[in-house]
DRENSESE-293215 format. One record per residue (C-alpha): residue in one letter; y, z negated, x negated. Coordinates in steps of 0.5 Angstrom, whole numbers, padded with zeros to 4 digits, always signed. Layout:
<rs>
aYZX/...
</rs>
This chain:
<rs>
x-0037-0028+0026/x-0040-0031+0033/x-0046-0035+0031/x-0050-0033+0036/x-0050-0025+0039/x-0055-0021+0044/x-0059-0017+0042/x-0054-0012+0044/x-0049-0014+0040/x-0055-0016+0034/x-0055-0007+0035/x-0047-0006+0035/x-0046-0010+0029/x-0052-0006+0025/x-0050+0000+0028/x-0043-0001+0026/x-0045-0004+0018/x-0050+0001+0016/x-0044+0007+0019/x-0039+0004+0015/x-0043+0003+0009/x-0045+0010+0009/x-0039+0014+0011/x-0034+0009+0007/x-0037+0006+0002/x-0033+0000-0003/x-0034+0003-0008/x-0031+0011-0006/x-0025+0007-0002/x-0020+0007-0009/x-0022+0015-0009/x-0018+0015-0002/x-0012+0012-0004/x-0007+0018-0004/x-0010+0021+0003/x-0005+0022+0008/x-0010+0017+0013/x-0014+0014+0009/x-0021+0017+0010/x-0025+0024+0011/x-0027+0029+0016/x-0029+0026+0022/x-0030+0019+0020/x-0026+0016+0026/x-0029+0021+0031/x-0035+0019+0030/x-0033+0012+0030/x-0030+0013+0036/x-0037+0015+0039/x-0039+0008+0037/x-0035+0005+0041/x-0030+0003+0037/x-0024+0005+0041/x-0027+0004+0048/x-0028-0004+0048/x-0023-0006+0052/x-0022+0000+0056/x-0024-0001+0063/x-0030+0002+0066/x-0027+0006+0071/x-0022+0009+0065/x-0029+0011+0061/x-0029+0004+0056/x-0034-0001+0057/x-0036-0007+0053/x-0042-0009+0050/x-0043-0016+0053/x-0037-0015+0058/x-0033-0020+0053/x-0029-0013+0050/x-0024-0017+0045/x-0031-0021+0043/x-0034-0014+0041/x-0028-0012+0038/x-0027-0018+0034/x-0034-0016+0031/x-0033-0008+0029/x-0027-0012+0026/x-0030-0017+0022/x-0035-0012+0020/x-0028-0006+0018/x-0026-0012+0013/x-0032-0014+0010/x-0033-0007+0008/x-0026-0006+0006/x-0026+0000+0011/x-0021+0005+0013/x-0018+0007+0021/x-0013+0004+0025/x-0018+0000+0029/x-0011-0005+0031/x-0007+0000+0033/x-0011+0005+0037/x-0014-0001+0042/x-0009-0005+0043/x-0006+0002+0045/x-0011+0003+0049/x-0012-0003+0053/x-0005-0002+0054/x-0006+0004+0058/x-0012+0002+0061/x-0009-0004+0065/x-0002-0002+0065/x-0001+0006+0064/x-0001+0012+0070/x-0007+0017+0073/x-0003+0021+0068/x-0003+0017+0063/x-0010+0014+0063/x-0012+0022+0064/x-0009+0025+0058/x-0007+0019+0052/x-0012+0015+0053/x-0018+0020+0054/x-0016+0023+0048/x-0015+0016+0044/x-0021+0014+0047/x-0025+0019+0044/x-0021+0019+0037/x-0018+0026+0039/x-0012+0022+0037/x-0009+0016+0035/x-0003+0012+0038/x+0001+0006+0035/x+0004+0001+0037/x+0012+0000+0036/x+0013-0007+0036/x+0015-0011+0029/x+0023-0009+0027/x+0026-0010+0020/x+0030-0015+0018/x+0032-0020+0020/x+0028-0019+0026/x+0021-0023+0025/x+0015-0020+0026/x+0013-0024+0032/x+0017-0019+0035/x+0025-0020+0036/x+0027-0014+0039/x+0033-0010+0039/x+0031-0003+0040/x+0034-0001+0046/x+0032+0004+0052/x+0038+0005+0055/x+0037+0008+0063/x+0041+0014+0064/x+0041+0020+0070/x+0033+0018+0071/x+0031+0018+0063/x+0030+0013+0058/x+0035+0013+0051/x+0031+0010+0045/x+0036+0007+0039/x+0034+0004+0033/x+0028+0002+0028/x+0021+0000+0027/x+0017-0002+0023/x+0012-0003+0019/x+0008+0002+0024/x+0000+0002+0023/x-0001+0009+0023/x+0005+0011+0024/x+0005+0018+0020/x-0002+0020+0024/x-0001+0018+0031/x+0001+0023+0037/x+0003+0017+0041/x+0007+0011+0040/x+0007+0005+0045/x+0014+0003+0044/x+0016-0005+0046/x+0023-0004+0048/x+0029-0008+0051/x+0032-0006+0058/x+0037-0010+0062/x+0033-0012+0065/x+0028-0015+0059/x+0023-0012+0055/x+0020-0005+0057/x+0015-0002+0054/x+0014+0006+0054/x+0009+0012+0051/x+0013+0017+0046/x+0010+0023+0044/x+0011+0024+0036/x+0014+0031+0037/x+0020+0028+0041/x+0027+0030+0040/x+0031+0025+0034/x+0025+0021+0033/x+0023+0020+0025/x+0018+0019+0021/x+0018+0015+0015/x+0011+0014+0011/x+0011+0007+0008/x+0007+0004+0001/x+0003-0002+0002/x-0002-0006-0003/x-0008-0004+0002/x-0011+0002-0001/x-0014+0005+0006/x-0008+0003+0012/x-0003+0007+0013/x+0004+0004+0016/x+0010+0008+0017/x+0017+0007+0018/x+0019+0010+0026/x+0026+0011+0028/x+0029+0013+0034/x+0036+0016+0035/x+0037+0018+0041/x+0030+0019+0043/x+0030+0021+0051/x+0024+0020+0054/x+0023+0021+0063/x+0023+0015+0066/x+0014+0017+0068/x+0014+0014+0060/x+0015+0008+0063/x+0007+0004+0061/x+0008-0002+0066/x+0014-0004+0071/x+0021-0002+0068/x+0024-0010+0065/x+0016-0014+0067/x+0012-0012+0060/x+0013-0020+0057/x+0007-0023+0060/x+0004-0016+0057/x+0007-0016+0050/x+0005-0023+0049/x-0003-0021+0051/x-0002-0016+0045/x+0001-0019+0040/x-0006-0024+0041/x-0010-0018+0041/x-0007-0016+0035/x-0008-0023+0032/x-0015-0024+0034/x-0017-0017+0031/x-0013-0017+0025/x-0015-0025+0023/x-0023-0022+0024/x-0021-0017+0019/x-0019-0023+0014/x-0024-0027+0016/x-0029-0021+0014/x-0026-0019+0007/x-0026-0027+0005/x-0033-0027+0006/x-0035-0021+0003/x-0030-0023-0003/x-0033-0031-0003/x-0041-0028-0003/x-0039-0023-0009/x-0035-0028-0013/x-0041-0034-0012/x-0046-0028-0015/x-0042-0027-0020/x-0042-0034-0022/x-0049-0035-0022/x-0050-0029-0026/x-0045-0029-0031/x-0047-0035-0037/x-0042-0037-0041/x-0043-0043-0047/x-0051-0041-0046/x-0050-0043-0038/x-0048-0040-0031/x-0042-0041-0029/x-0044-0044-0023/x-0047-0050-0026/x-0040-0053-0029/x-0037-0058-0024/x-0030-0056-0024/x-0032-0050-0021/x-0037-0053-0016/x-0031-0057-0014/x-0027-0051-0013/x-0033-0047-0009/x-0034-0053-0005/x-0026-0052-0003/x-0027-0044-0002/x-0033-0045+0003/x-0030-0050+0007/x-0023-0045+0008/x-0028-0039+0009/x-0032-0044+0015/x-0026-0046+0018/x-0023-0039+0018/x-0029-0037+0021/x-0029-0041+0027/x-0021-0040+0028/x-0023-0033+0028/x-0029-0034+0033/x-0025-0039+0038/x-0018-0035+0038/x-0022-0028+0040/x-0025-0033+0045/x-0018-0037+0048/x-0015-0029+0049/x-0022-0026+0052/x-0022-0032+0057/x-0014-0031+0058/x-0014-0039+0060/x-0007-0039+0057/x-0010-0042+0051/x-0010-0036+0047/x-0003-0036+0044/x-0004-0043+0041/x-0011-0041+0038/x-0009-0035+0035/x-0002-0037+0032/x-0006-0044+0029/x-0011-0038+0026/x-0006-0033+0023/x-0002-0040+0020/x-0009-0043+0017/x-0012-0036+0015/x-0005-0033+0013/x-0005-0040+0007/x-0012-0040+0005/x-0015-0033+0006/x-0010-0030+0000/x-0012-0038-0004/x-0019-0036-0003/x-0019-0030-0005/x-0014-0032-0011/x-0019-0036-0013/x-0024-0031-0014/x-0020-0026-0018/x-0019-0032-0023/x-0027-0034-0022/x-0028-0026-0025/x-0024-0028-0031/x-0021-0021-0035/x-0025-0016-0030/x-0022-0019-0024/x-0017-0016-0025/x-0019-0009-0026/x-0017-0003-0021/x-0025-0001-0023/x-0028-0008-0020/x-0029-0008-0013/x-0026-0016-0011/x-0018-0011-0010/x-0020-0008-0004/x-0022-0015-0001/x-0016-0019-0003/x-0011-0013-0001/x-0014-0013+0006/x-0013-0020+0006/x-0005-0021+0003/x-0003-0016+0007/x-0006-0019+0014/x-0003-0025+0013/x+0004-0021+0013/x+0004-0017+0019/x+0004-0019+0026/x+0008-0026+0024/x+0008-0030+0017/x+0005-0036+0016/x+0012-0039+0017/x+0013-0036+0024/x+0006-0038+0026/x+0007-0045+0025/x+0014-0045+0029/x+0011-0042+0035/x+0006-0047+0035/x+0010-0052+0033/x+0015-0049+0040/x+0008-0049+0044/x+0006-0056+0042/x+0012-0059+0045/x+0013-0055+0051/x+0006-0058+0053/x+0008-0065+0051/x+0015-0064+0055/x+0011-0061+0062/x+0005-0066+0061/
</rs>
């Protein structure tokens, strides 16, 4: 997380920990494993009136950030949801809301995203596609024009939120490029389908579309002009999820260094053999690099300086490798108990291992990278 914070965000960030430490703490989080949307009552609400969904809303649509660097803020509440293991589709409502924000209609911008805003709703983005499609978003689901409205056809998934949601950004394929669209969840012919995952409090579904059709004043954007769009969400998506991680990695490392320091084996803490020394110094070293891959892709999307993609994927393919290492090694620095669903080090890990999965695999990332790289070379 940011070294160096206003007095503004010091306030947001301890407001943010002290909300989630009440309305969600760890060791409840495991009680909530088989609830539809993964937390109680109007937790998300509530949140909402933090701030949560509004940061990178415009003024002039009622968001506003706390520093005016809203993807920064963001990354805050962020790392604050994964050192908490905390539940709510933080990723999916703000990415849909500063989609609306920048590219939706007056009509638009007064319904969906007044009541996303205020955590009357929920909304998901429709981007990643099964197999053999990646989760850098191959897309296939097409939007067929036809007598002034849109046809929808084919799938997606994994969906944050996708059983919860009342609004679905959907990133599809036109003829003439990708086109993004706002669909209600009750549209004729669209599905549902919840999915399991290894993360206790995230919900995902699978969303399929047939023959779904839609007016054409669901269009969010230009009909075929949503590239450049697609690609700052993906980013966006990867900051927030990468401050998650890095969240969950520090509260699982601190958790496993007091362990060490506590627990005596042969009449000695386990933290004085130098084996473990060394392994600590590994984890501390993967922790701080990630921090600072995590601070410096929230940074190159907020400055939009075209740095943004390369940061964020040679974050995801760092974090992607380390991050579910780091946390590996805590489960087997905690021996036997480690393993137990009653000790809390679980919640962390899933947190982790199921971010370095989504929003492109550590494979994916480094073949963008690689890609990004030689493109520069060539222009330079």
């Amino acid at each position: 997380m940011e070294l160096e914070l206003t007095s503004d965000q010091e306030f947001f960030v301890e407001t943010t920990s002290k909300f989630l430490e009440d309305k969600a703490p760890v060791v409840e989080l495991r009680a909530m494993r088989n609830d539809p949307t993964g937390y109680q009552g109007d937790y998300w609400q509530q949140g909402a009136q933090l701030g949560w969904t509004s940061l990178l809303v415009s003024e002039e649509d009622g968001g506003g950030s706390i520093s005016g660097s809203g993807i920064r803020d963001l990354a805050l509440v962020a790392y604050q949801f994964g050192s908490h293991a905390a539940p709510g589709p933080l990723l999916s409502n703000n990415v849909v809301a500063g989609a609306l924000s920048r590219n939706g209609s007056a009509a638009q911008k007064s319904d969906a995203l007044q009541s996303i805003i205020a955590g009357e709703a929920q909304a998901s983005w429709c981007y990643a596609e099964p197999r053999p499609n990646n989760g850098l978003g191959t897309i296939t689901l097409s939007a067929a024009e036809e007598g002034g409205n849109f046809v929808l056809n084919g799938t997606k998934l994994p969906v944050e939120a996708g059983a919860q949601s009342q609004h679905f950004l959907v990133t599809a394929r036109t003829s003439g490029g990708l086109t993004q669209l706002l669909v209600p969840s009750d549209a004729a012919g669209l599905t549902v389908t919840p999915m399991k995952n290894v993360d206790l409090t995230h919900r995902f579904a699978q969303v399929t579309f047939d023959g779904v059709k839609v007016p054409a004043s669901a269009v969010v954007g230009t009909v075929g002009g949503a590239a450049d769009e697609v690609e700052h969400q993906l980013q966006v998506a990867c900051t927030i999820q990468l401050a998650e991680m890095v969240g969950a990695m520090d509260s699982g490392l601190e958790m496993t260094i007091e362990w060490a320091f506590n627990r005596y084996s042969f009449g000695r803490p386990l933290a004085s053999y130098q084996e473990l020394k060394h392994r600590f110094a590994d984890m501390k070293m993967w922790l701080e690099a990630s921090h600072a891959l995590a601070d410096a892709s929230a940074r190159a999307v907020d400055a939009a300086d075209g740095s943004g993609a390369e940061m964020v994927s040679a974050g995801k393919a760092y974090v992607g490798q380390y991050g579910p290492e780091l946390m590996h090694d805590c489960v087997q620095m905690h021996g036997g108990i480690g393993v137990t669903f009653d000790h809390d080090l679980h919640l962390y890990l899933r947190r982790v291992v199921l971010g370095s999965q989504l929003f492109g695999t550590v494979h994916e990332h480094r073949e963008r990278l690689t890609h990004i790289l030689e493109t520069k070379e060539a222009a330079a």
